[in-house]
Every structure is written in structure tokens, then in C-alpha cells.
N, C-alpha and C positions, 0 to 999 in steps of 0.2 A: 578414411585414413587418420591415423593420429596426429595429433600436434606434433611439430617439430623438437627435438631435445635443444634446449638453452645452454649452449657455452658461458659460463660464468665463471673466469678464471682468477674470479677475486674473492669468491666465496669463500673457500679454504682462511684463505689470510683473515677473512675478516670476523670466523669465527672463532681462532683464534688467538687473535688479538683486537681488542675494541679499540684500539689506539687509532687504527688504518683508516684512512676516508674514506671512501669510495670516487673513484673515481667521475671523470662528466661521461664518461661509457654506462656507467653503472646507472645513471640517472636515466641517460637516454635508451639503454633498454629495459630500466620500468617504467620510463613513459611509454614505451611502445609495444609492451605486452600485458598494459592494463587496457589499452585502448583493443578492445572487437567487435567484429561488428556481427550486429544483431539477427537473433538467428531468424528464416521467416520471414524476410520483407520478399515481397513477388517482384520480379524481374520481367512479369510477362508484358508483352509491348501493349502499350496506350498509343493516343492519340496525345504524343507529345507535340507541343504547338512551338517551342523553341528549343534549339537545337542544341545552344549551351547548358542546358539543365538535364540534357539525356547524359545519366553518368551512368558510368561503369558501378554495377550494382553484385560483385558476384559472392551466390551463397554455394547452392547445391547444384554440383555442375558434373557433364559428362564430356568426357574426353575423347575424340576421336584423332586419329592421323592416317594420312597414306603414306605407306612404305613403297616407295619408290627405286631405290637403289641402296646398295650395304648388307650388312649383312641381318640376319632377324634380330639377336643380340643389340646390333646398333640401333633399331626400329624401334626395341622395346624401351632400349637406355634413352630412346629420346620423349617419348610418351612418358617414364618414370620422370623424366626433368620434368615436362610439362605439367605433370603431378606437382612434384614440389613446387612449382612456378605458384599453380593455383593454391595453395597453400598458404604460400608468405604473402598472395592477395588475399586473402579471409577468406577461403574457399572451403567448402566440404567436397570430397572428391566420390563420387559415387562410382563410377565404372569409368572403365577404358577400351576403347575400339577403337580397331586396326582393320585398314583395308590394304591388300595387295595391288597395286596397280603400274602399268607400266609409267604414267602419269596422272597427276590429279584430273579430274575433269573438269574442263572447261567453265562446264553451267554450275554445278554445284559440289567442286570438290570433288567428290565422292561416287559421284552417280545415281541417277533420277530411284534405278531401285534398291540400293545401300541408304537414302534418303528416309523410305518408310521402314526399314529396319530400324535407322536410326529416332526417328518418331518412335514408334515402339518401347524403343529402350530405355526414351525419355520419360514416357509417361509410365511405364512399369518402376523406374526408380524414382519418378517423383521429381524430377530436376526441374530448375528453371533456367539454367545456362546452361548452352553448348560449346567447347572451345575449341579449336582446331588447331592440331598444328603444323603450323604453314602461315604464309601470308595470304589471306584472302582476298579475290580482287573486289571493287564495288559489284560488280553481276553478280557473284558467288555469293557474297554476306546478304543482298539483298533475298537472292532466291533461297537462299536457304534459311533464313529467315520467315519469309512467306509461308515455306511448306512446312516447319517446324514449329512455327506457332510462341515459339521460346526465342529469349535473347542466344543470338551467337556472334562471339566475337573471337581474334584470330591470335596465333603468339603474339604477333608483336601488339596489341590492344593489351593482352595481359602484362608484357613487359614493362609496358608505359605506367601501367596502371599500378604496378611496382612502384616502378619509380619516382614518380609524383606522390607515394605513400614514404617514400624513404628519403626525399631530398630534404637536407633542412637549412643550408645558405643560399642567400639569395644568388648568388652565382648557380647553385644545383636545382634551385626555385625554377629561374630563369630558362635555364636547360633545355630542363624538363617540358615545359609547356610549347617552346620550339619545336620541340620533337611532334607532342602530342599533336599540334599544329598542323606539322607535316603531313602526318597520318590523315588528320580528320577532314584535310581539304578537301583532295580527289574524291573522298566516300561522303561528303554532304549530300543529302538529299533528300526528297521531302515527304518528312515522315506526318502526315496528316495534310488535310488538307491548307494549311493556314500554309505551308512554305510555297503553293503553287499559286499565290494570288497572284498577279497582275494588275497593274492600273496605269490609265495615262493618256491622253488625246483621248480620242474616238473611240481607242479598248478597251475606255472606261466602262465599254456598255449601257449609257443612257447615266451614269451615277449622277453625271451633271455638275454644277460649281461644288469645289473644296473634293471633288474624287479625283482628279488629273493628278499626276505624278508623277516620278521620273521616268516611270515606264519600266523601273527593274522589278524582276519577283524578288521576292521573302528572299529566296537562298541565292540569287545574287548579292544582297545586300549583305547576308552572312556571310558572301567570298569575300567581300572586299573588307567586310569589317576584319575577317581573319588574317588576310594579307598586312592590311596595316600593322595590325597587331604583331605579327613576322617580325615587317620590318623594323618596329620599336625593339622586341626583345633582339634583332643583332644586332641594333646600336649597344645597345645594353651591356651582351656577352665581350662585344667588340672592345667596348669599357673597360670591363674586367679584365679578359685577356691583356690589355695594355700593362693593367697592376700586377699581372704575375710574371711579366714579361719584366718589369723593373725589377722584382723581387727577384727574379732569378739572374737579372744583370750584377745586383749587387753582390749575390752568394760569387757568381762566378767570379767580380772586382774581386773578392775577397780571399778567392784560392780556392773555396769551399769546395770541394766535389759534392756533387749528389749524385743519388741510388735514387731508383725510382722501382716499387713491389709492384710486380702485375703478374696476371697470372684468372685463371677464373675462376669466376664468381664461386663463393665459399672454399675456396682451396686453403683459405687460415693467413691471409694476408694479413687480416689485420692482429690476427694472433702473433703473428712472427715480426709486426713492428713492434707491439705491445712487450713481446720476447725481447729484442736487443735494445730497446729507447725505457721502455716503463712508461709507456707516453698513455697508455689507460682509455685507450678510444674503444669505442662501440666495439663489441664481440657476440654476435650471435648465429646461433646453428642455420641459419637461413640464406636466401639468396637473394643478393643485390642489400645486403646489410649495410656497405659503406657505399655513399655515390658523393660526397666531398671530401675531398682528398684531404690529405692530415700528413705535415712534413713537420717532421721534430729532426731536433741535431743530436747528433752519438759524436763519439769516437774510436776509433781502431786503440786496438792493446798497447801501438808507442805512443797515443797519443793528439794522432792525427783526425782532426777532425771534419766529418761530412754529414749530407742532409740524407734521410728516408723521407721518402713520398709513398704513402698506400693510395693507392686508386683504384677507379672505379671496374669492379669485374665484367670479365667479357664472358659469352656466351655462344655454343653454338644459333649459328644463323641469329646475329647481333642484327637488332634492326638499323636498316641502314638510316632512318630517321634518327636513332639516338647516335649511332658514328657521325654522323656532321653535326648535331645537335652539339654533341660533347670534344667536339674535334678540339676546342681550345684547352678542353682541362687532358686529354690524350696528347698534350703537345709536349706534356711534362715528361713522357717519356722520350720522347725524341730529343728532349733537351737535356737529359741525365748522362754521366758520365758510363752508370753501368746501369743495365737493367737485370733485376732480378727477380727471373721468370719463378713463379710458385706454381707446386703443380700436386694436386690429393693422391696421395697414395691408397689410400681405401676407395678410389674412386674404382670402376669394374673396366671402364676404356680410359687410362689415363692417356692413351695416345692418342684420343680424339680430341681430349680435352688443351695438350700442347697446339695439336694442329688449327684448332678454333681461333686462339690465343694469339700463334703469328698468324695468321690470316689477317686480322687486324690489324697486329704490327707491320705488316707489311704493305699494309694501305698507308698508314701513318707516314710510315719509313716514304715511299714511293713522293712524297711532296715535301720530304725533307732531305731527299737525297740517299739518306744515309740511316740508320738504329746504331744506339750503341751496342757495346759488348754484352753479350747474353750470357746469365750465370744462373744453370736450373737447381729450385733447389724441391727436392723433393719433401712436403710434409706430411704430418699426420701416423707418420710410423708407428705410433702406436697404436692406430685402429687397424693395422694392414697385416696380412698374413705374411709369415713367413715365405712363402710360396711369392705371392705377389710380389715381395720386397726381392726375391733373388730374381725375379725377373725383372724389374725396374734394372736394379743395379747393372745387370746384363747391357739393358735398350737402353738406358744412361750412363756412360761409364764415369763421365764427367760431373756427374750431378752429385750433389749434397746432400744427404739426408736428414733431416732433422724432425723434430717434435715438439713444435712451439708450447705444445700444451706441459710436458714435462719438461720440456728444458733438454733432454738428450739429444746432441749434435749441433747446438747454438755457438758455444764455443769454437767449433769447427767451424761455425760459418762465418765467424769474427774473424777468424784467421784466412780466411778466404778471400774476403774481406776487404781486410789488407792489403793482400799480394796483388790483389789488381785495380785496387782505385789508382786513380794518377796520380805520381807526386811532381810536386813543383818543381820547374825545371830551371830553375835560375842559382846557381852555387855560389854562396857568398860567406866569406870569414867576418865577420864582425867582433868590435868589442865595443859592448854598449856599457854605457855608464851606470851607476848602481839608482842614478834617480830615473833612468827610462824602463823602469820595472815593466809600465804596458806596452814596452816593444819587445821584453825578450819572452812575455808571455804569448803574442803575437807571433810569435815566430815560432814557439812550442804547440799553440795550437792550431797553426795556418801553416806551418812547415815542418820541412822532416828534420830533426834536430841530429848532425852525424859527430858529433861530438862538445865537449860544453867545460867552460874552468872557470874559476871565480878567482880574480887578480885583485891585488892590490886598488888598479884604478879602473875595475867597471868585469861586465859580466863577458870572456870571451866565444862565441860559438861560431860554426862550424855547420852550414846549415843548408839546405836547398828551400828556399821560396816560390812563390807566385812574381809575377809583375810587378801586380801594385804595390806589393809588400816589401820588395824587392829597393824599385821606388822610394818608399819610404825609410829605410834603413842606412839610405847610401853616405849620407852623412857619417855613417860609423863604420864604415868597411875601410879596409886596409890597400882595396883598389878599389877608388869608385867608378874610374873610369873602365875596369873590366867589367862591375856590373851593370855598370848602366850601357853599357855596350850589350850583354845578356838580352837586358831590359829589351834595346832597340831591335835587337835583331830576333 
């Protein structure tokens, strides 16, 4: 298969005009598409002796899946992801195979003689990875493995293997290797001989002085080093979460609403904050392109200002390792005022790809009570047939169309926007003095301004507030005691 096409929607500008910088998107996706990796290194199993050094190595790979239920269209759209999956890992994709089955099988997936088909197929195309998709249990990876003679490993292996190439704060560092953790625990096991040693008392077998030991094997010692390790990184995230936990204490002191983008993985989130902020974050035609989130502040058309949060995209059958993994930086949406669901219009099942999306949310939601309000906005319009598009509009009637990349329907979604972020609920008539200039700015851009004169002895307005702001002004209201009654109640 071919490379993926590079969204670079600065190019234009920038040749253009030499004046433009380039943005830290731009940086970060020439760093990350001069780095590839090398064609040609073998993946075929050794006699690895530790367990940390077995990495994820994938070049030339084949694809298999079982179709289990849906319809063939869904079975194939989901093989085509996992296409692209191995792609944005450095993959070459050789073929793809599809089994029908009522359920996977037990031992290997697939079954004992689909097994040497798939042998076959391997060595006719030359491959040295097999990937499946599905979750693989430890028997299945092992046995299929054995009789394959090649590396295999399963979606969520590849998912991980994404994301640990695409995280770059240490918060999405930290994550990530939780996850990865998660995964590698249950399926440790011991690939050579060295992870079955034993030693200690008498099962020394004759070793004699300096052979006694604790008596655990090799991959015991790995369980427990990995567990530790666990539980360091969720002090860690637990850390973190604290810091965003304050950051969003403040915005909300502040009045600030926030928007939180979600939607899946390459549906143009980050194109469509990059559309209404100019905040210039990473853009590329790939999946799993952003995994730290990026909150810039806008304002609505009167002036009212709030936060965007792009986050990280979800996926059919999202490993449930990276949903707790990332459950702190997924809290951002649970904590946003509105969420605004993004959803590809060129995509061939866009109604799988909503269904995916709550799925999620609605785990999220289930430990926070409550989601906020949902606003779809439909992008991409311009890669999408007019056919497609009357039918979206049909199955959405509510939704928003837009095209981050041209700019066609942005304005519409500004004004959307508006109409249902919160406004502050505290009404106060003020007349500030001509030297409290940063209160009545405060108040223009932390509340909704319903009228405004400029007097003789100071600035009069006319306004709805937040609390805290509320709070602060009361010294210049004409009843302070109706707003701080507001305030209290």
C-alpha cells in the first residue's frame, strides 16, 4: 500500500508569503516524517533472553481477521483500519485475510487448518509479521506463533505501538507505557530458555554456596519489577491529573466555559481547532496523530470567551488498557461545558464511527454521572460525495457541516457556538470608574455585555457574569446587596 497523503494546511500560506513561520505542528510533523524505519530488519523470533528488549519491530506484514458478526462491508472496513493502523506503525502491508466464523477459535484464532493457509500466505509474500484483528489471548499469541514461525501480534499491540511513537509529554509518555504494561503483564512468558531458571534451597540442584536464591524464576522477577513500575507511573499520572484538575478549577473560577473536540481518530479534530483558534498544532493524514491534548482560548462573535480542548482519538474496539491508561486526560471531557462530537464525512460507515466514539463516552460519562451536551459536527465535506452528504444530513439533522480544510461552514459553527455555550448567570448593572479599565475588560471578555455608556464619572454597563466576577465587581453595582445575594444563592 502506499504512504499516507500529508495534510499540511500551511503550505499554501507559506509559499505564498515568506513572512509566515511555521508553526510547532509544522516542526513536529517534519520531525516525524523524516524519521522511518528501516526497510529489511527480520522480526523472526530468536532466543530473546530478556523480556524488555523484545520490541515491537514491524516491517512486512499480513493481515488477517475473523468476521464474526455485521455485515461484510463492516468486516472489510474493519481490516481496511487495521491496514491504516499498520501503516502509521512503519508497516508495509502485503495482503489481507478474512475468515468467516461463528467465533474466533479458542486455540489459535483462526483454526488449526486456516493456520497453514495462513503459513502459506506468509511465506509466499515474504512477510515477517502477522497481525490480527482482535485481542489475542496469551494461548492464541503463543500457539500461533509456534506454528507460524513469524512474529504475531494483535490490534491492541499495534495500537500501543502507535502510541508510544506519537506520545511526546510526559504526561502522554507516562500513559502510554501504563497501558503498554497493562498488556504485557498477563502475556509474559518465557521466550528462551533463561526466563525458566529457578534457583534456591535444595532446587539449587547441587549449585552449592553463592547458587541459593529467592527461589523466584526470571519471569517472576519480571512480574514484580513490572507491577512496581505500574504502580510508580499512577503516582505519576495521579500527579498530573491533580495539575489539570487545578487548571480547570481556575478556568471554571474564571467563568470560562470550555468545549472539549472528540470524535475519532483522524476525523480532522485537529484541523477544526486549528480552523476556529489558528493555534497551528500537528495535522496529519494519519491515525492517532494527536495523543496530548492542546487547549487554546477563542471567543464567540460578541466576544465571549472560552477554552477548546482537542483530544485524543477513539477507535473501534479502543483497548481497554489505553481507556484507563488515559481515563485522566478523557476526564477533560466530562468536565467541558459542551462536547463537540467530530465525525468524517468521507468516511464509507460514518455511523460506526459515531457509535464507537459514545461507546466511550459513555463509560466516561457512567463514573461521572453525567456527559455534557453533544453538538455533531460533520467534517471533511469536501472529500465527500454529494450522495453521502444528502444522506448524512438526512441521519443528522442537527448536525453541522463544515470543512476545516477550506474553511466552508466554520462560521456556521461559530455561531453555533454561541447559542449554546453557558452564559453567566449573575445580572449586575455596574458603573466602573474610568481607572478600573481591567474590570470592565473582565467583564467584556468573562461576561455577556447587554448594554454599555460611557458617563461623565466612569464606564456604565449592563451585564450578566460568573460568581467570582460577580464577586469582584460588587463594589461598583448599584445594588450590592442584590448581587451578592445572586452570588450566594
Amino acid at each position: 500500500m502506499t504512504e499516507p497523503a500529508l495534510s499540511t494546511p500551511t503550505d499554501d500560506r507559506l509559499r505564498s508569503d515568506d513572512q509566515v513561520r511555521p508553526t510547532r505542528g509544522d516542526f513536529e510533523l517534519e520531525e516525524r516524517t523524516s524519521l522511518r524505519r528501516v526497510a529489511g530488519l527480520s522480526t523472526e523470533l530468536t532466543d530473546v533472553t530478556e523480556v524488555e528488549y523484545r520490541q515491537l519491530r514491524l516491517e512486512r506484514v499480513v493481515l488477517v481477521g475473523v468476521w464474526t458478526e455485521g455485515s461484510s462491508e463492516q468486516a472489510r472496513a474493519s481490516l481496511t483500519e487495521l491496514a491504516r493502523l499498520a501503516e502509521t506503525a512503519g508497516s508495509q502491508v502485503l495482503e489481507g485475510l478474512m475468515q468467516r466464523r461463528p467465533r474466533p477459535d479458542p486455540a489459535t484464532y483462526i483454526g488449526a487448518g486456516k493456520v497453514e493457509e495462513l503459513r502459506t500466505a506468509v511465506l509466499d509474500a515474504g512477510a515477517d509479521t502477522v497481525i490480527c484483528d482482535g485481542e489475542l489471548s496469551p494461548g492464541q499469541l503463543r500457539q500461533l506463533e509456534e506454528k507460524l514461525k513469524v512474529k504475531v501480534i494483535d490490534r491492541t499491540a499495534l495500537i500501543l505501538d502507535i502510541f508510544a511513537q506519537h506520545a511526546r509529554s510526559k504526561d502522554g509518555k507516562a500513559q502510554v507505557e501504563l497501558a503498554q504494561l497493562s498488556y504485557l503483564l498477563p502475556r509474559l512468558r518465557g521466550w528462551g530458555e533463561a526466563l525458566s531458571r529457578q534457583v534456591g534451597g535444595r532446587a539449587a540442584g547441587g549449585v552449592g554456596i553463592g547458587g541459593r536464591g529467592p527461589g523466584e524464576t526470571k519471569i517472576e522477577l519480571d512480574r514484580r519489577r513490572i507491577r512496581n513500575r505500574m504502580s510508580k507511573l499512577r503516582r505519576e499520572i495521579s500527579g498530573m491529573k491533580q495539575v489539570r484538575e487545578t487548571q480547570r478549577g481556575s478556568r471554571k473560577r474564571g467563568g470560562v466555559p470550555s468545549v472539549a473536540i472528540v470524535g475519532y481518530t483522524n476525523a480532522g479534530k485537529s484541523s477544526l481547532l486549528n480552523a476556529l483558534t489558528g493555534a497551528g498544532v500537528l495535522v496529519e493524514d494519519a491515525l492517532f496523530a494527536t495523543l496530548d491534548p492542546t487547549t487554546r482560548r477563542t471567543s464567540t462573535n460578541d466576544g465571549r470567551t472560552y477554552t477548546l480542548t482537542d483530544t485524543v482519538g477513539f477507535v473501534r474496539h479502543l483497548p481497554h488498557q489505553l481507556v484507563e491508561a488515559f481515563r485522566s486526560t478523557l476526564e477533560e471531557t466530562a468536565g467541558a461545558d459542551l462536547l463537540v462530537h467530530v465525525v468524517d464525512a468521507s468516511d464509507p460507515l460514518p455511523e460506526d464511527q459515531i457509535k464507537a466514539v459514545r461507546q466511550v463516552l459513555v463509560e466516561i460519562g457512567e463514573e461521572h454521572g453525567s456527559m455534557p451536551r453533544e453538538l455533531l459536527v460533520v467534517n471533511k465535506t469536501d472529500a465527500a460525495g454529494d450522495l453521502q452528504l444528502a444522506r448524512l444530513r438526512h441521519l443528522l439533522p442537527e448536525a453541522v457541516f463544515v470543512s476545516a480544510h477550506t474553511g466552508d461552514g466554520v462560521a456556521k459553527l461559530r455561531e453555533r457556538l454561541a447559542e449554546l455555550l453557558p452564559r453567566p448567570e449573575v445580572d449586575v448593572e455596574l458603573l466602573l470608574p474610568y481607572t478600573q479599565g481591567s474590570l470592565v475588560a473582565r467583564v467584556h471578555s468573562e461576561g455577556d455585555v447587554l448594554a454599555e455608556e460611557h458617563t461623565p464619572h466612569g464606564t456604565r454597563l449592563h451585564a450578566r457574569v460568573g460568581a467570582e466576577l460577580a464577586t469582584a465587581v460588587l463594589p461598583y453595582t448599584h445594588a450590592g446587596a442584590a448581587v451578592e445575594d445572586g452570588v450566594t444563592h
